[in-house]
N, C-alpha and C positions, 0 to 999 in steps of 0.2 A: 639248197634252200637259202635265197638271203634274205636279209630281215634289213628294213629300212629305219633308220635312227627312230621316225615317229613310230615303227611299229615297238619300239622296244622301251623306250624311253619317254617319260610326259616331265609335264613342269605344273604345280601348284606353285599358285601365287596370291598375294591378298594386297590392300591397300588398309594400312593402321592410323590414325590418330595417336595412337599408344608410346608414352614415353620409356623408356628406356635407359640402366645404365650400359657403363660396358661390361662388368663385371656382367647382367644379366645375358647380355647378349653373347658373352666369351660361354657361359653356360649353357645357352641353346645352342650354340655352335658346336658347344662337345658334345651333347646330348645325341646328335646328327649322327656320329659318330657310334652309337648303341646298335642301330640294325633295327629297332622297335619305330621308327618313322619310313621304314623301307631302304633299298639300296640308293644311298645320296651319293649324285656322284659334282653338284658345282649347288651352292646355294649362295645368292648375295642379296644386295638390298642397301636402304639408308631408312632410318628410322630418327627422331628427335629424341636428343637426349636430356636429362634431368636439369644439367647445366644453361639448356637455350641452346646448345651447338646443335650440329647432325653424327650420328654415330653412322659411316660407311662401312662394310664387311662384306668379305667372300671366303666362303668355305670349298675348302676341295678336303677331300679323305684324310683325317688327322692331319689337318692342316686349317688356321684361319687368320685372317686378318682381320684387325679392327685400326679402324683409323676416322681422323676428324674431315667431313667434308660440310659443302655450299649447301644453305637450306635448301627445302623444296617445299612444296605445297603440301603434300603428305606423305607421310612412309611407307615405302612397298619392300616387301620380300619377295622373292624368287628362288623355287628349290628345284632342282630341275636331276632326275634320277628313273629307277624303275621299281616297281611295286610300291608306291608310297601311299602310306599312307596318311590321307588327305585332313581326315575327319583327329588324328593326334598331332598333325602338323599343325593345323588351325588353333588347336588347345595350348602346344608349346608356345608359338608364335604369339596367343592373346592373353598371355598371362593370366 
């Protein structure tokens, strides 16, 4: 029996207005990490930060980056894994 990536794996994603430091975002990023948002297996995004910059990040398995990128119109995240769930990712994500 195989199983097709889409049968096994989904992506939740949002578009934010919501500012951001990196510290907060270094914290959603471990939080990922818990098991209590489902198995994450890539989440990334650019959100605006406190300062007027852009905070960019990608997360893979105890592992993340955060770094300074080019504005955009607004912030989106993207958590792409299996069993997730959607409805504490929304609540982590909206502060």
């Amino acid at each position: 029996h195989h199983h097709h990536a889409d049968e096994v794996f989904t992506s939740w994603g949002m578009e934010t207005p919501n500012v951001y430091s990196n510290k907060e975002i270094s914290e959603i990023l471990t939080a990922l990490d818990s098991g209590e948002y489902g198995v994450i297996l890539r989440a990334k995004g650019m959100v605006p930060a406190e300062d007027g910059t852009w905070i960019y990040y990608d997360y893979v398995p105890e592992e993340h980056e955060i770094r300074i990128g080019k504005p955009e119109v607004t912030g989106k995240v993207c958590v792409i894994g299996s069993n997730l769930n959607e409805e504490k990712l929304a609540v982590l994500f909206r502060k």
